[in-house]
C-alpha positions in Angstrom: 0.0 0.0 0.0 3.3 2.4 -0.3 3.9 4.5 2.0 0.5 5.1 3.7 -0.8 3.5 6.8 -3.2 0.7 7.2 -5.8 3.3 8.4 -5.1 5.1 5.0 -4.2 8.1 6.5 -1.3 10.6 5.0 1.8 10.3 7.6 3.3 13.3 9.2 5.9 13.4 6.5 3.1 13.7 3.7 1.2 16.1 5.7 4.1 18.2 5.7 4.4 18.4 2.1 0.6 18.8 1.1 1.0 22.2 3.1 4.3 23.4 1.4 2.2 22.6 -1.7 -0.1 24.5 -0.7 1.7 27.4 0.4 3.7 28.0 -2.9 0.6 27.8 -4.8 -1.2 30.4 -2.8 2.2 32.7 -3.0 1.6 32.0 -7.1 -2.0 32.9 -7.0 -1.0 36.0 -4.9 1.7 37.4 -7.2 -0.8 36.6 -10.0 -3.0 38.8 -8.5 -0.5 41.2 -7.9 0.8 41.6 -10.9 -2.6 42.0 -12.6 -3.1 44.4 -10.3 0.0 46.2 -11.9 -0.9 45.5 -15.0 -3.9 47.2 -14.8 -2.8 50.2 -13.1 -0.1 50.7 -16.0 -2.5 50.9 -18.2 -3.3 54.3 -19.5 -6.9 55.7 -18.4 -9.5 55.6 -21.2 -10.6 59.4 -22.2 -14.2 60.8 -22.1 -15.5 60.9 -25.8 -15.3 64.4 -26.5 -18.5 66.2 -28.2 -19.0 66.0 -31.6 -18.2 69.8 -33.2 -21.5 72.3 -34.1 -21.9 72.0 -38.1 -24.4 75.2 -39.1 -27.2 74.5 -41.3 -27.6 77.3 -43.8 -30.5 77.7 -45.5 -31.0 80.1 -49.0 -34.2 81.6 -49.3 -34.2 82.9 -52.8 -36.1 86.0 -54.7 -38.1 86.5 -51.4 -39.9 89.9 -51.1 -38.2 92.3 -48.1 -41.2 93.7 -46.1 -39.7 95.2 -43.1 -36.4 95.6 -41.5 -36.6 95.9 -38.0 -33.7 95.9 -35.4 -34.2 92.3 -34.0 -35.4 90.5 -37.3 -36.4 90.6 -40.6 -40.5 90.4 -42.3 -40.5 88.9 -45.5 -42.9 87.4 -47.8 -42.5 84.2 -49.6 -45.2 81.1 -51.5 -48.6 83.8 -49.9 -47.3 84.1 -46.3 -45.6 86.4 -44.0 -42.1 85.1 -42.0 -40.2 86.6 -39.9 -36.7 86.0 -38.2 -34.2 86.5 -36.1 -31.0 87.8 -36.7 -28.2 85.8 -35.8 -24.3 86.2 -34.7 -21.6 86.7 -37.5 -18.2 87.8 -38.0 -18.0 91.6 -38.9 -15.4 94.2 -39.8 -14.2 96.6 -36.9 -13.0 99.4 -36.6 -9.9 101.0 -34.6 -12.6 101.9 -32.1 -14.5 98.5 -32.1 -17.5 100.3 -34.6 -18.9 97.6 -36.6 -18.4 97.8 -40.6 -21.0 96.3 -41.6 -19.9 97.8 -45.8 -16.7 96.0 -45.2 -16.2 92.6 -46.3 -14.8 90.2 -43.6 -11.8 88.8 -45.8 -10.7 92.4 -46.7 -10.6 93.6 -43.0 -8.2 94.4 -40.4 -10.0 93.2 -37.3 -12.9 91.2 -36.6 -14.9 90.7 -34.0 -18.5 88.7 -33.9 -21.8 90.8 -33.6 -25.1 90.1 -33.7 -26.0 90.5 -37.8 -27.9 94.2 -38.8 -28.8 94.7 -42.0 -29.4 98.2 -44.0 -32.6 99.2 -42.9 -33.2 100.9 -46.8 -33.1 96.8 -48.1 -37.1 97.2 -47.3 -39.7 96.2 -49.7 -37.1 95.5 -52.6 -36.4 92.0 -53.7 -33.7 89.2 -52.2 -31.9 86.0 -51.6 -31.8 85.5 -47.5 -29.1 83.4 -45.9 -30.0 81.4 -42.9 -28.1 80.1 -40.2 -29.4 77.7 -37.6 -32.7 79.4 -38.6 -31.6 83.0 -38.3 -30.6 85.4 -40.9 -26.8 86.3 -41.1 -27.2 87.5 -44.8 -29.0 89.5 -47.2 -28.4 90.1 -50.8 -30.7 92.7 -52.4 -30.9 92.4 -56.2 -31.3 96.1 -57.7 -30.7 95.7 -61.2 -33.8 96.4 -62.8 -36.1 96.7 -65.8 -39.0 99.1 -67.2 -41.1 98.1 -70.3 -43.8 98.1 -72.1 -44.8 93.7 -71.7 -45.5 92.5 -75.4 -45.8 88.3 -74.2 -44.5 86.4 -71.7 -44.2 82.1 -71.1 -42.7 80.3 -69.2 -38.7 80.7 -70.4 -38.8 84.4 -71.0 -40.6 87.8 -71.2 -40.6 90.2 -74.1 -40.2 93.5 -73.2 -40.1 96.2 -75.9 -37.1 97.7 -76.1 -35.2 95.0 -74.1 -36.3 92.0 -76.8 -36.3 88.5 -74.9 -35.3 88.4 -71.6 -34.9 84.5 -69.9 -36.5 84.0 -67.1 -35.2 81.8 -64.4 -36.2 79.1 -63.4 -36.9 79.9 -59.2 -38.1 83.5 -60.4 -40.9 85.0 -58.2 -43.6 87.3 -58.9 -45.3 90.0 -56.2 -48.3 92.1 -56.6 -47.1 94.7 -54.3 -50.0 97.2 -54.6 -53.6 96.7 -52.9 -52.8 93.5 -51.0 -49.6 91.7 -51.3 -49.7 88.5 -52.8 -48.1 86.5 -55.7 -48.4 86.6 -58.7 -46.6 84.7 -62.1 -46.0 86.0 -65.9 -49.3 85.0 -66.7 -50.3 88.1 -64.6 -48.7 90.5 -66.8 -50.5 93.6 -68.1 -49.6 92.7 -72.1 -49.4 95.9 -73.7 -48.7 97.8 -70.8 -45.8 99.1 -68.4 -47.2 98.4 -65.0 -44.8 96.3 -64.0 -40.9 96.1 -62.8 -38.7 92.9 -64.0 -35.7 92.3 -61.5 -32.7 91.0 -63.2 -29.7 88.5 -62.1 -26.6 87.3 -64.4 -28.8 88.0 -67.2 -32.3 86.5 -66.4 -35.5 87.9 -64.7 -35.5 86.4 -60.8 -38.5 88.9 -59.9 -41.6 90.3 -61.2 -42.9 93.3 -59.8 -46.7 94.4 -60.4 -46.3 97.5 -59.4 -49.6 99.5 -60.1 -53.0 98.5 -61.5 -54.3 101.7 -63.7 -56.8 102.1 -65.9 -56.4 99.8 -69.0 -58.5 101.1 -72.6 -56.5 98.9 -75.2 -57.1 95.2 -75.7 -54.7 92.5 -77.8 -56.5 90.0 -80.0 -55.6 87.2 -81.5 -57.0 86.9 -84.9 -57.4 83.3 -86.0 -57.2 82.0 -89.5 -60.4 82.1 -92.0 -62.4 79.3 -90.5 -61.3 79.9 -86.7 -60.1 76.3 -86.4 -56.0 77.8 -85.9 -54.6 80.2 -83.9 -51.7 80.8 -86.4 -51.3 81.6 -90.1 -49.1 80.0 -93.0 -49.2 83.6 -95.1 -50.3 87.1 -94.5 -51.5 89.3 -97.2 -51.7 92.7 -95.8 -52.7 95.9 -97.0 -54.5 99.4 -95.6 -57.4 101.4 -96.7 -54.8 104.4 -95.7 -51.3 105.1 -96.1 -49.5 102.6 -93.8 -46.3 101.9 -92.0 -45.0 98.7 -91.8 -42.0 98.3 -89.3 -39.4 95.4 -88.5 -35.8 94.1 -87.7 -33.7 93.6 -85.0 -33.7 95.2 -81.7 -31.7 98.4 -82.4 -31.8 98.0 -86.0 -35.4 98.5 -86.6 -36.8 99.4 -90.3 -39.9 101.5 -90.9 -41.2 101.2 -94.8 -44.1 103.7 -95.8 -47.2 102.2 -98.4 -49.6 103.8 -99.8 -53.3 102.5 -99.4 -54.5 99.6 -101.8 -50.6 98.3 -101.2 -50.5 94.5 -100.5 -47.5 92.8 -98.9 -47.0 89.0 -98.6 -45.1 87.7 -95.9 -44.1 84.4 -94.6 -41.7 83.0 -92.2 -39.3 82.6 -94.8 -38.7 86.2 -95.9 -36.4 89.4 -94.8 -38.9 90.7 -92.8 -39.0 88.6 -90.0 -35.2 89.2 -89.2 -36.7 90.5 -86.1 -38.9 89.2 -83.6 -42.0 91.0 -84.6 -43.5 93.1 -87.3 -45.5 95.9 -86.8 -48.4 97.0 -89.0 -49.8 100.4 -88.7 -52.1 103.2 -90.2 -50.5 106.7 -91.0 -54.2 108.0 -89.5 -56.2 107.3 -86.6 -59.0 106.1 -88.4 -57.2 103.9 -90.9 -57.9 99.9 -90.9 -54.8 97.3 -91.7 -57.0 94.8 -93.9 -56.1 91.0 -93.7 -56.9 89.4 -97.0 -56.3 86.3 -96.5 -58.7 86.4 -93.5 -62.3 86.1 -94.2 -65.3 86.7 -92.0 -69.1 87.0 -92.1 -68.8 90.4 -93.7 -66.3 89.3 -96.1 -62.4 90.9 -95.3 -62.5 92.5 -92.2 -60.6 95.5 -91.7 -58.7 95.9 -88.4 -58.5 99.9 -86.5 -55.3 100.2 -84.1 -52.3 98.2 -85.2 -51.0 94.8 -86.2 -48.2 92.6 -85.5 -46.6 90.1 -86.4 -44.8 87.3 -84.8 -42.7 84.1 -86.7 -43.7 81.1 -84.5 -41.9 77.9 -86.2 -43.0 77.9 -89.5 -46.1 79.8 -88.7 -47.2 83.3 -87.8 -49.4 84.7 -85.2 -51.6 87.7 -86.0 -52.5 90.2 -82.7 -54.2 93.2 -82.8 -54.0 95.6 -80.6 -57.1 98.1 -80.2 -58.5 100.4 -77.8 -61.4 98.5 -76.2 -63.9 101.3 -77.3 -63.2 100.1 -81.0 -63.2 96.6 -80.2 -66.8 97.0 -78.5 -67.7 98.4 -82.3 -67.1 94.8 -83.8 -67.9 92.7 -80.8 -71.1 93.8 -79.8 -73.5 93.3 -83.8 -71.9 89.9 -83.3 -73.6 88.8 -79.7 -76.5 90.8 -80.2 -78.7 91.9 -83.2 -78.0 95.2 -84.2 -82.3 95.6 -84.3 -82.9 95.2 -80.6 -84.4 98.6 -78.3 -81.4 100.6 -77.4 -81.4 99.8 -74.0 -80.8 96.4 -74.2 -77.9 96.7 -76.9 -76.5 99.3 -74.4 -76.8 96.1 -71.3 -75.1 94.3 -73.8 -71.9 96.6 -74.4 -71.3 97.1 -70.4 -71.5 93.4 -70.8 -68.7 93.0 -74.1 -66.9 95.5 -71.8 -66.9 94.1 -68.4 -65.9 90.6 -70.1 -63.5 92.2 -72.2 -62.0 94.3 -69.2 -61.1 91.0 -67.0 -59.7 89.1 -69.6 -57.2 92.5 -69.9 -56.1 91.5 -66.4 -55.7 87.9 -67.2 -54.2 87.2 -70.7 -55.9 84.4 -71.8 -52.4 84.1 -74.7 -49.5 85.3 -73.0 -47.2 83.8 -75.5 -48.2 85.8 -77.9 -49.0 89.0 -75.6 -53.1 88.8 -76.4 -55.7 89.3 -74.0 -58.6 87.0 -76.0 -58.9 85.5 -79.7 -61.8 86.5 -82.0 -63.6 83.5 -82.2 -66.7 82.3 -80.0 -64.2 81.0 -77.3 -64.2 84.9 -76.2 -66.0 87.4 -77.8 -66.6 87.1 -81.6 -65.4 90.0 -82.9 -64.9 91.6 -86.3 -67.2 88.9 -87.7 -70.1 91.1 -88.9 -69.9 95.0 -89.9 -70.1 97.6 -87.4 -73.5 99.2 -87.1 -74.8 102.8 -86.3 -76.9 101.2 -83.3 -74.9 99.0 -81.8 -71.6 101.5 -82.0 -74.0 104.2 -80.7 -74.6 101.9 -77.7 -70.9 101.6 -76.9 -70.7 105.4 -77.0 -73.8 105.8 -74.6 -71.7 103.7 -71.7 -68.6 104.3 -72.6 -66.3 103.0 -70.2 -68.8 100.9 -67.6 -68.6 98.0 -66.5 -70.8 95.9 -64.1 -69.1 95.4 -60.5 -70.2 93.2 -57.5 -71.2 94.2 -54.2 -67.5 94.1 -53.3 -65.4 95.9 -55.6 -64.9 93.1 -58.5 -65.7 92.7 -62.2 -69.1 90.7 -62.2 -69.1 87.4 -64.4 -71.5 88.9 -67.2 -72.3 85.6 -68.6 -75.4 85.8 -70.8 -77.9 83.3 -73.1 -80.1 83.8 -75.5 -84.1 83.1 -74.1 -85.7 81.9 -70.8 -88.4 79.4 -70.5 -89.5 82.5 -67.6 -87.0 81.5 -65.2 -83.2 81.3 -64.7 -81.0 79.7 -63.4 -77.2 80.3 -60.9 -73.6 79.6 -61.7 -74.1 76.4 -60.4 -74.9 74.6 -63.9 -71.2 74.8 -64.7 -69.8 72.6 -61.7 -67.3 74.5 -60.8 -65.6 75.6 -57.3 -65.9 79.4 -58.8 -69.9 79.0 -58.8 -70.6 79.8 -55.1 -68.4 83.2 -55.6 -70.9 83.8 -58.2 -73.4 84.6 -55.9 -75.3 87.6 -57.6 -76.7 85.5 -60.3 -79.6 84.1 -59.1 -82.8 81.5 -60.1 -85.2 83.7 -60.2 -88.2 84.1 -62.4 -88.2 86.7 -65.2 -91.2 88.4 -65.6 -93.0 91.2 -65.2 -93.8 91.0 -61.1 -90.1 90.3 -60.5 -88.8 93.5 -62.4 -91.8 95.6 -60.0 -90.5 93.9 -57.0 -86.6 94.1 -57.6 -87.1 97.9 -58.2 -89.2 98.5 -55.0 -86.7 97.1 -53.2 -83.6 99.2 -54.8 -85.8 102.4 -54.5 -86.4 101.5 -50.7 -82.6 100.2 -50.1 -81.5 103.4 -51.5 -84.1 105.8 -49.5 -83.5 103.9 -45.7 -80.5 102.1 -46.5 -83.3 98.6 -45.7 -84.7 96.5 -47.3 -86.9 94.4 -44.9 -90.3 95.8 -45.4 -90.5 94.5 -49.0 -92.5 91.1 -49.1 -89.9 88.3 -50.1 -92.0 85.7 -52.0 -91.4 82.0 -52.9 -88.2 80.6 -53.8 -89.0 79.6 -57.2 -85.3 78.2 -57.8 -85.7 75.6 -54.9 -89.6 75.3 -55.6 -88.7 74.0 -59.1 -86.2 71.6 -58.2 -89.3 69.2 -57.7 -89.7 67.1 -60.7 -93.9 68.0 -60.7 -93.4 71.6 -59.6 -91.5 71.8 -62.7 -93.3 70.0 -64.6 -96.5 72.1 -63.9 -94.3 75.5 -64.6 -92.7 74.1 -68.1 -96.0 73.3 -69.6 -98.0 76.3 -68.3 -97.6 79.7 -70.6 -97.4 82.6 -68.5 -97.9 86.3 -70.3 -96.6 87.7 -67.6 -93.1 86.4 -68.8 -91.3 88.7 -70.8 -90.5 86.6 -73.5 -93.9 84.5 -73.6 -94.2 85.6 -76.9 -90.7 84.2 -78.0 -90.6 81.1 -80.3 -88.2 79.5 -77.9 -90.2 80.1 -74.5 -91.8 76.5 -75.4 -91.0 73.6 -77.6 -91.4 70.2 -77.8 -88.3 67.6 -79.1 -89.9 64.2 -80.2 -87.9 61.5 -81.0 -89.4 58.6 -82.7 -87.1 56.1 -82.9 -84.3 55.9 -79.8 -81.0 54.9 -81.3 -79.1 53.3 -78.5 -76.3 52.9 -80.0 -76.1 56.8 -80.8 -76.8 57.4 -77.1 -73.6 55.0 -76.6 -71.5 57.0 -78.7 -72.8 60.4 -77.3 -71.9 59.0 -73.7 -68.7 58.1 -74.5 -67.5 61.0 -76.2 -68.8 63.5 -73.1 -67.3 61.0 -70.8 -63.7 61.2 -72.3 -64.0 64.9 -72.4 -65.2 65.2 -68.6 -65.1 62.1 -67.2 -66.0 63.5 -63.5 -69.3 64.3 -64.7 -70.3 61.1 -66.5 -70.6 57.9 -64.1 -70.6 54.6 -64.2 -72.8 53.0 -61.1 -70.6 49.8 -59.7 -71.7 46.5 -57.8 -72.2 48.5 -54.7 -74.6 50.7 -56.1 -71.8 54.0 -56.1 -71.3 55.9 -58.8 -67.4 56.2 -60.0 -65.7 57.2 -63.3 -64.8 54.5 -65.5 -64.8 53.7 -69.7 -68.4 53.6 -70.6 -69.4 49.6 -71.7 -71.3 49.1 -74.9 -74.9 48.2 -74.5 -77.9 48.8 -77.1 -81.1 48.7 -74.9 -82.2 51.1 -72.9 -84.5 50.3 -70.3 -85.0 53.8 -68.6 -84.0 57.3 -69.3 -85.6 60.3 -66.5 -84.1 63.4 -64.6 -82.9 61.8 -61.0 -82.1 65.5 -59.7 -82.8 69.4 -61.0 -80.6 71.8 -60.4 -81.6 75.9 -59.2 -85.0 76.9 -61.4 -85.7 73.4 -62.5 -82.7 73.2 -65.1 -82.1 69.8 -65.7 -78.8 68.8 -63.3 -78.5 64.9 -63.1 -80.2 62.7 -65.8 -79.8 58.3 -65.0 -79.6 56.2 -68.3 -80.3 52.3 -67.2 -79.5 49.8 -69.7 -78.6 46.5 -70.9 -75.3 46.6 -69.3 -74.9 49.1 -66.6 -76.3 52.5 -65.2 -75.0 55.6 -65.7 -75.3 59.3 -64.6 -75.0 62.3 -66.5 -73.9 65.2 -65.1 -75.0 69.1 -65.9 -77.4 70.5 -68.3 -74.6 70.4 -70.9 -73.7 67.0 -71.2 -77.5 66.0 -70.8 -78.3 68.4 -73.5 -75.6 66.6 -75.9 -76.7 62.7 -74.9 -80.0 63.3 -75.6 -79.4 64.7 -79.1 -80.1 62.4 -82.0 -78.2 64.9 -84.5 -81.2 64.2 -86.7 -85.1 65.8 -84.9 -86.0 68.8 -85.3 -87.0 71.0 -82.3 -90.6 72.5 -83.0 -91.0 75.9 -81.3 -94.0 77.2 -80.0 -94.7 79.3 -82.9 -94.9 76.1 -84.7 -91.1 76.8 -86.6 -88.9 73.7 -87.0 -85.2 74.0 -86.3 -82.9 71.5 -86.6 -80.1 70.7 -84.0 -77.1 68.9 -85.0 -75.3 68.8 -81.6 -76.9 70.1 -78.7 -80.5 70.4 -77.7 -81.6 73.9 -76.9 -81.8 74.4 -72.9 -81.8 71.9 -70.4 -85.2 73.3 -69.1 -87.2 70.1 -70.0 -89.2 66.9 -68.5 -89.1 63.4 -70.3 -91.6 61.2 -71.9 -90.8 58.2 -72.9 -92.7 55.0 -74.7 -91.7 51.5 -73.7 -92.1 48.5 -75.0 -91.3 44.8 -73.8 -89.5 46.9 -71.2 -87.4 48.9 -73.8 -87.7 52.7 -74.1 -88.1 53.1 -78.0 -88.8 56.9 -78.6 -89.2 60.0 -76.2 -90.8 63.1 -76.1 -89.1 66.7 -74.3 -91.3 69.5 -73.2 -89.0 72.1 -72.7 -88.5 75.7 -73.0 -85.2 78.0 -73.3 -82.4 78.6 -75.6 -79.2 78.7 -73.6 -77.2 77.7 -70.2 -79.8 79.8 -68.4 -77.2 81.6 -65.7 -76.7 85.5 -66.2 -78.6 87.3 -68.7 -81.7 86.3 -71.3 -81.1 88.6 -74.1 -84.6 88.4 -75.5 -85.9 89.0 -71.8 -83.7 92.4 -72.1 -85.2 93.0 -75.5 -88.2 92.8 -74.3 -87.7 94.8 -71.1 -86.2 97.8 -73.1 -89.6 97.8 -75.5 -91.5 98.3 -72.1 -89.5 101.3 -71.3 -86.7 99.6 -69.3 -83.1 100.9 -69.1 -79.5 99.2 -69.3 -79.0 99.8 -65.7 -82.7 98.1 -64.8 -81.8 95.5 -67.3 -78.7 94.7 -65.5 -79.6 95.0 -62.0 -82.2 92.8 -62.9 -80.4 89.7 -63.8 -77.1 90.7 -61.6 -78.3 91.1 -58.0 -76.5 93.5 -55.8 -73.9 94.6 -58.8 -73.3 98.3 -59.9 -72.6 100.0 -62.9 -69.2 102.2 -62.3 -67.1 104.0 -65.0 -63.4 102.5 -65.8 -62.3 105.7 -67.2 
C-alpha cells in the first residue's frame, strides 16, 4: 500500500508536504494577482469621448420679397405668407474703435470681432436672396438691377419687353403684386401691352416680377385666327391698308420703318427678310385707318382691323395680334352677340356686358405667348365677324367705359344666353368651385312681377338704406327643383313672362325612334372629355368614373335630380349593361341629341339641332315596349345655359320702357354699374 498506513491516512511526513504545496501555490496565486493588479494600473486611463463639433445648417431663401427691416429680425414674404426672423451672430469688420463695418467685407478687414447681424434698414420692400443660419438670418443680398417696359408676351422661359427684346427668365423666379394686397403673382399676370410692372434682373435673367400698379387699362390684344377659326396661327399674310401705312421690323436696335400707300398688298411668310426680327409691326399713318387682312375672311367678307397689327414668326407659322383700344373693339364685338335691331337699352346692357368681359380678360391674358388678352372667335368674344352698325356703335358710346361690379369691388361674371323658359337659373350649372363666388346670379323668375319687385326694393334700399319691409316671395329656384313643380311651370304659358311671346319660350323635341347605339356613342364622347361628370354605377350601387361599356337597350331614361329653377342637373340612363349618370345640363343636352329631330318651337317653326339640344329646361316622356324605351318626347323651353342674362328678356324689357341699368340689375343682383375711365 506504499507508503500510507493501514488506516489510510497521509503520515506526518506527507502532511508536511501537502501544506508546502499548498503554500507556494497560494504565493503564485497571490503574485498573480499582484501583478494584474500592476498590469492594470499601468494601463493608460481611457478618455471621455469628447463632443462632436457644431456643423451650421444654412439655409437660402431665394427672390423672397423684403417687407420690413426691423432691429431684431427681418419680415419677409414668400409662397402667400408672411415670416419673420431673427438675426443671428456673425463675424463683422471693426473698426480701430471696435465700430462695426457692416460695408466691409470680412476677408478684406483688419480686425474682426462677432456681432449680432444688422442689415441696411433701406433693403425694405425690394427684392432678395436671405441666408439662414441655424434658422436666423446672417445675410441679405438685395438684387437692384432692374427693368422698365412696355410687356408685349410672356411664357414660361422668357418675357418680351419692348425695347429689351427676350429676356430669360429663371427658373426659381418670383412674382409679387405689391399694390392693394400683397400676394403672388406669375407671368401670366402681366399687363400685355402695358408698363405696370418692374422685372428684376440677375446674371442676365429675370428672378423677380414686380406688379407695381394697377391703372386704368383702354386697349385690348386679339388674336386673330385664321379664315375658319379652327388655328390660332397663319401660314401667309397678305396685308394691306385702306390708308397710307407703315410697316416696321428688324432687329432690336436695328429697326426698319417702310411707308405704303393705301391699296398696297405685302405677302409675308416665315421665310422672308422681314421677319429678321422678332415681330413686325403693321400700322395706319391716321387714326382712323384699318390694316386689312386678306387672307382672313369673315361673315362680312375681309375685315378690316382699327389700331395696329403685329406680327410674330412662330416655327413655320405666324401669329396675327391686334391691338385696339377696347372702345373700337366693342364696335365689332357687340352686332356679333346681339342683333343690331334690338331697343337701345338692351344693346347698351349688352356693351357694359362685351366690356366688363373684355376688361377682366385684360387682367388675365388668356395668350401670354403671344401678348393677347382674348382670340376673336366664340371661345371669347366674336369680334370683327359682322360690320359695325350705327346702333350697336351708338350703344358703346352711350356707356362708354362701364362696367358691371359686384357688391365688393370686383368685375361681375357677365355671362349671358339667349331666351328663358321664364325662369333662370345660378352659376351652379357649370360645376365649378368658382360657382358659389358667383353669388349675384340668381334663379329667379323673369317676368313682369319680378322687375316691379326688384325695383321696390332698390328704391327703398337706397331711400333707408333697408330692405326688410319689401315682401320676399317664394323661392322659385328651390320650388322647381321638384320634378312636378316643374313639370306644372314648363308646360304652363305665362304672359306675364317677358319673352312669352318668343318662339323658344316653349317647344317640344320628339324623338321617334331611340337609337341606342347613338346614345352609346354620345356618352362616350362627353365622358372622355369630362369624365368627373359622366358615371358609371358599380356592384355597390356607387357611382365612380370608368370607360363607358357598350350596350344597345335602354330600359329607362328620366331626370334623377334638377338643379336651381328646374334646369335639368342629373339625368340616370339604365341599360342592358350598366347605369350611368349624367352630369350638368350640358352634357345631358348633348346625350340626348339624336343629331337628326328637329326641335318644334312654340310658334310652330322647325329647327334643326345637329349637336346640342336647346336648354336643359325640359321633362321626359318616354314610350316603352317589352321593357325597352323606344322613342321619347321633351317638353321644354329656353335657348341657352340659363345663368346670367336672357337677351330676348332684355329686348323685351327695353320695349316696355326699361333701361340698361334696370336691365342689368335685374339679372345681376346687388352689382353696380361704375365707370373704368
Amino acid at each position: 500500500m506504499g507508503n500510507k498506513n493501514q488506516s489510510g491516512k497521509l503520515n506526518k511526513k506527507e502532511r508536511m508536504q501537502l501544506k508546502a504545496w499548498i503554500c507556494v501555490l497560494g504565493i503564485f496565486l497571490l503574485l498573480f494577482l499582484m501583478a494584474g493588479q500592476l498590469y492594470i494600473h499601468m494601463q493608460p486611463k481611457p478618455q471621455e469621448p469628447k463632443p462632436m463639433p457644431h456643423i451650421p445648417v444654412l439655409t437660402k431663401l431665394s427672390n423672397v420679397w423684403l417687407i420690413e427691416v426691423g432691429e431684431d429680425n427681418l419680415l419677409l414674404y414668400r409662397n402667400g405668407q408672411e415670416e419673420s426672423y431673427d438675426y443671428g451672430t456673425v463675424e463683422a469688420a471693426v473698426d480701430e474703435n471696435g465700430e462695426v463695418q457692416w460695408d466691409v467685407p470680412v476677408k478684406e478687414a483688419k480686425k474682426t470681432e462677432l456681432h449680432l447681424y444688422q442689415p441696411d434698414r433701406n433693403f425694405r420692400e425690394q427684392l432678395a436672396d436671405v441666408i439662414l443660419t441655424d434658422g436666423r438670418v446672417t445675410d441679405v443680398i438685395v438684387k437692384t438691377e432692374k427693368v422698365h417696359g412696355v410687356i408685349l408676351s410672356a411664357d414660361e422661359t422668357s418675357v418680351e419687353v419692348e425695347g429689351y427684346g427676350q429676356l430669360p427668365l429663371a427658373s426659381d423666379y418670383r412674382g409679387y403684386r405689391i399694390f392693394n394686397t400683397l400676394a403672388m403673382c406669375t407671368y401670366e399676370d402681366l399687363a400685355f401691352g402695358y408698363d405696370f410692372a418692374d422685372l428684376i434682373m440677375e446674371d442676365g435673367e429675370v428672378c423677380g416680377i414686380l406688379m407695381v400698379r394697377e391703372e386704368t387699362m383702354d386697349s385690348i390684344r386679339v388674336l386673330v385666327k385664321t379664315g375658319d377659326f379652327e388655328s390660332n396661327l397663319h401660314k401667309e399674310i397678305v396685308v394691306t391698308a385702306d390708308t397710307g401705312f407703315k410697316l416696321t421690323y428688324g432687329s432690336l436696335g436695328q429697326e426698319v420703318t417702310e411707308e405704303y400707300a393705301a391699296g398696297d398688298e405685302i405677302i409675308i411668310n416665315p421665310e422672308n427678310a422681314y421677319f429678321s426680327g422678332e415681330r413686325i409691326m403693321v400700322k395706319p399713318v391716321a387714326l382712323t385707318g384699318k390694316v386689312i387682312l386678306k387672307n382672313v375672311s369673315r361673315s362680312q367678307g375681309v375685315p378690316g382691323y382699327r389700331g395696329h397689327i403685329e406680327l410674330i414668326k412662330e416655327g413655320e407659322e405666324i401669329a396675327v395680334v391686334n391691338e385696339v383700344s377696347l372702345e373700337e373693339y366693342l364696335y365689332s364685338v357687340v352686332p356679333s352677340e346681339m342683333p343690331a335691331s334690338y331697343p337701345k337699352e338692351a344693346l347698351k346692357a349688352q356693351a357694359i356686358c362685351a366690356r366688363t368681359y373684355a376688361y377682366g380678360h385684360m387682367q388675365h391674358a388668356a395668350y401670354p405667348a403671344y401678348g393677347a388678352h382674348v382670340d376673336d372667335s366664340t371661345s371669347y368674344q366674336v369680334y370683327n365677324n359682322i360690320l359695325e352698325n350705327e346702333s350697336t356703335t351708338g350703344a358703346v358710346k352711350e356707356t362708354y367705359g362701364q362696367l358691371l361690379k359686384t357688391a365688393a369691388g370686383s368685375l361681375a361674371g357677365t355671362y349671358y344666353y339667349s331666351t328663358s323658359c321664364g325662369v333662370g337659373s345660378d352659376a351652379n350649372v357649370w360645376k365649378t368651385d368658382a360657382a358659389a363666388a358667383i353669388d349675384y346670379l340668381k334663379a329667379e323668375t323673369i317676368n313682369e312681377s319680378t322687375m316691379q319687385r326688384k325695383l321696390m326694393l332698390r328704391e327703398q334700399q337706397m331711400e333707408t338704406g333697408s330692405d326688410t319691409s319689401v315682401m320676399i316671395p317664394v323661392d322659385m329656384g328651390e320650388f322647381l327643383r321638384q320634378e312636378e313643380n316643374f313639370a306644372e311651370f314648363i308646360t304652363s304659358f305665362s304672359k306675364d313672362d317677358f319673352e312669352s311671346g318668343e318662339g323658344w319660350y316653349r317647344w317640344t323635341y320628339k324623338v321617334k325612334e331611340l337609337d341606342p347605339e347613338h346614345i352609346c356613342e354620345a356618352l362616350k364622347k362627353r365622358y372622355k372629355a369630362s369624365k368627373k361628370l359622366v358615371l358609371s354605377q358599380n356592384k355597390k350601387g356607387k357611382y365612380v368614373s370608368q370607360d363607358i361599356k357598350d350596350f344597345d337597350e335602354i330600359k329607362d331614361i328620366f331626370i334623377s335630380e334638377r338643379g336651381s329653377g328646374g334646369v335639368a342637373d342629373e339625368l340616370i340612363l339604365e341599360t342592358n349593361n350598366g347605369i350611368y349618370k349624367v352630369i350638368t345640363e350640358h352634357n345631358i343636352r348633348y346625350v340626348l341629341c339624336d343629331g337628326e329631330t328637329k326641335v318644334v318651337r312654340q310658334n310652330g317653326s322647325q329647327v334643326a339641332m345637329p349637336y346640342l339640344l336647346p336648354s336643359g329646361f325640359f321633362i321626359i316622356e318616354t314610350e316603352e315596349k317589352h321593357g325597352e324605351v323606344v322613342s321619347y318626347n321633351l317638353i321644354g323651353g329656353g335657348f341657352g345655359h340659363g345663368a346670367g342674362m336672357s337677351q330676348n328678356a332684355a329686348r323685351a324689357m327695353a320695349a316696355k320702357g326699361y333701361t340698361s341699368e334696370d336691365i342689368l340689375l335685374f339679372f345681376y343682383e346687388n352689382c353696380n354699374v361704375e365707370s373704368a375711365y
